[in-house]
N, C-alpha and C positions, 0 to 999 in steps of 0.2 A: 156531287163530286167536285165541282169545278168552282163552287159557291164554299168549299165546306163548312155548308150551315147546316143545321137543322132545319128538315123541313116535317112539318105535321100538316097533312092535308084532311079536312074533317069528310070531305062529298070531291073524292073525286072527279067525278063526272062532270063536277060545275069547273072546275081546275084543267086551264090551257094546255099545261103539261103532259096531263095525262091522257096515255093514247089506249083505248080500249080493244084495238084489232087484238092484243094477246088474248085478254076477256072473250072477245067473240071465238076464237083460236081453240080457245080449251073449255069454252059453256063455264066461265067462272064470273061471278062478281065481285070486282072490290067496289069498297062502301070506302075507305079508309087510312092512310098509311101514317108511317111514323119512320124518317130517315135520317140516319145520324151518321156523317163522315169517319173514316177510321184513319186518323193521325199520327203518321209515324213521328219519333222523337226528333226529326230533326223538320217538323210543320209541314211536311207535304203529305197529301191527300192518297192514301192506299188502296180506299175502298170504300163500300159503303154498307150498312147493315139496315136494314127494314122488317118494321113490322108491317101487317098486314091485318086486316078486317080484325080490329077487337070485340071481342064476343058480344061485349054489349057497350053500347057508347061509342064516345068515341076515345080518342089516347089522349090520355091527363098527363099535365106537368109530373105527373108522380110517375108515371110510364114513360115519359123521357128522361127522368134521372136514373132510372134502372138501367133504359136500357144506353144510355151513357156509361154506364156503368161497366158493361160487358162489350163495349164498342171498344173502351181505354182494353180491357183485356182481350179483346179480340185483336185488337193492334199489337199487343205486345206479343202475343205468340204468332201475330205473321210474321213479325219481325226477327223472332225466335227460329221458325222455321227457314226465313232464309240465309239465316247465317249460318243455321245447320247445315243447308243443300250446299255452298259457297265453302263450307270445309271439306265436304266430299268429293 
């Protein structure tokens, strides 16, 4: 969020970042992630959207243009939605 970079992490666990207490929390494992900032039109950072544990492998350059893909429209309907609430 604070980077808005993408970040593709292949093995969590070897990754400083990530804190596994939620893992222990709920008995889940990530193996995995794939995180892409959600950029409103005027370059500040709204949000973030991630993938998690890909079935198999891990997340390819071709799994970050996608989900770039649906980051740009996920942004635009947040953006959508608050202009809606802001008229009501």
């Amino acid at each position: 969020f604070q980077t808005k970079k993408t970040i593709h992490v292949a093995d969590v666990y070897s990754d400083s970042r990530f804190n596994p207490e939620f893992d222990q929390k709920i008995g889940y494992h990530t193996q995995n992630i794939l995180c892409l900032p959600l950029i409103h039109n005027t370059g500040k950072c709204i949000g973030v959207i991630q993938a998690i544990n890909k079935l198999e492998g891990s997340f390819s350059l071709n799994d970050e243009k996608r989900l770039e893909i649906l980051a740009e429209y996920a942004s635009i309907a947040i953006q959508n939605a608050k202009l809606f609430d802001d008229e009501i």
